[in-house]
C-alpha positions in Angstrom: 110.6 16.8 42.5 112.6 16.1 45.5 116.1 14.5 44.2 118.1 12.9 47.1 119.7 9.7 44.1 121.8 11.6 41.5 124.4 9.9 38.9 126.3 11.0 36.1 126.0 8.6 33.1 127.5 8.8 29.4 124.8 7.8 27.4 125.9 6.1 24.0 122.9 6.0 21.8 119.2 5.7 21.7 118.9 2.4 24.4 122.2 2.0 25.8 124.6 4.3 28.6 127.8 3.8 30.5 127.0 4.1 34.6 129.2 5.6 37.3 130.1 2.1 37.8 131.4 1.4 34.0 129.0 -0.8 33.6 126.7 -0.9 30.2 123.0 -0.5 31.0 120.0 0.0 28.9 117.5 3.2 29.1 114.1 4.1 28.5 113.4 7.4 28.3 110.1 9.7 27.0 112.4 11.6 25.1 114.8 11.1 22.8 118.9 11.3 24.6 121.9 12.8 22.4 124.8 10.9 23.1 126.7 12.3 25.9 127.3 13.0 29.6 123.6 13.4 31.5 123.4 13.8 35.5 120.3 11.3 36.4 118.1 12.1 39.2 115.5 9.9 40.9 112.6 11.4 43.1 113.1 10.6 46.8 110.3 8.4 46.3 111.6 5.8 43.8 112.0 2.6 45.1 114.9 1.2 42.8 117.1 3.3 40.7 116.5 2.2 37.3 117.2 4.2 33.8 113.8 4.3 33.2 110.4 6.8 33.4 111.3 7.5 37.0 114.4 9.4 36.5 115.2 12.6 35.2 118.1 12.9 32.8 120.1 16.7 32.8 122.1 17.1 29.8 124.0 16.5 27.9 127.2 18.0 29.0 130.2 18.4 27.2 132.1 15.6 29.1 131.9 13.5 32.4 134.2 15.9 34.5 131.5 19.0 33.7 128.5 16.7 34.9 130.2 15.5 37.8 131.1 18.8 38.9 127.5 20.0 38.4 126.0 16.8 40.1 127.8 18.3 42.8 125.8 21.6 43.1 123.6 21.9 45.5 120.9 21.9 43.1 121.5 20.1 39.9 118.4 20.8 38.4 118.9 24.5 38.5 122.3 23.9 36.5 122.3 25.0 32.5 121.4 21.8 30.7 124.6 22.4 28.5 127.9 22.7 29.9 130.7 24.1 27.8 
């Protein structure tokens, strides 16, 4: 999947996360989320960014400062899934 859309969001527990922005949002994922810091990337080809089956949650990491340094990498999805 080509990921150009990548944010790190703190989810909180099985239908709710904290965005970049602060702001509560609900998810819907295939699988079930631990509570914690995910990076979220969308494929180039998504036409809105939501929390949903189109995006691909990374994580969790051990806190927002490890997942925002990893978004960073060239590559996220080649970084460990768990950050310590």
């Amino acid at each position: 999947m080509a990921t150009s859309f990548r944010e790190v969001v703190c989810v909180l527990d099985s239908q709710h996360l904290i965005d970049s922005e602060s702001y509560q949002r609900r998810y819907h994922c295939r699988r079930h989320l631990e509570p914690g810091c995910y990076i979220v990337l969308w494929p180039d080809s998504a036409e809105r960014l939501d929390f949903d089956e189109t995006a691909e949650f990374r994580g969790p990491y051990s806190s927002r400062r490890i997942a925002e340094v990893a978004a960073r990498s060239p590559d996220p999805a080649r970084q460990p899934m768990r950050a310590r």
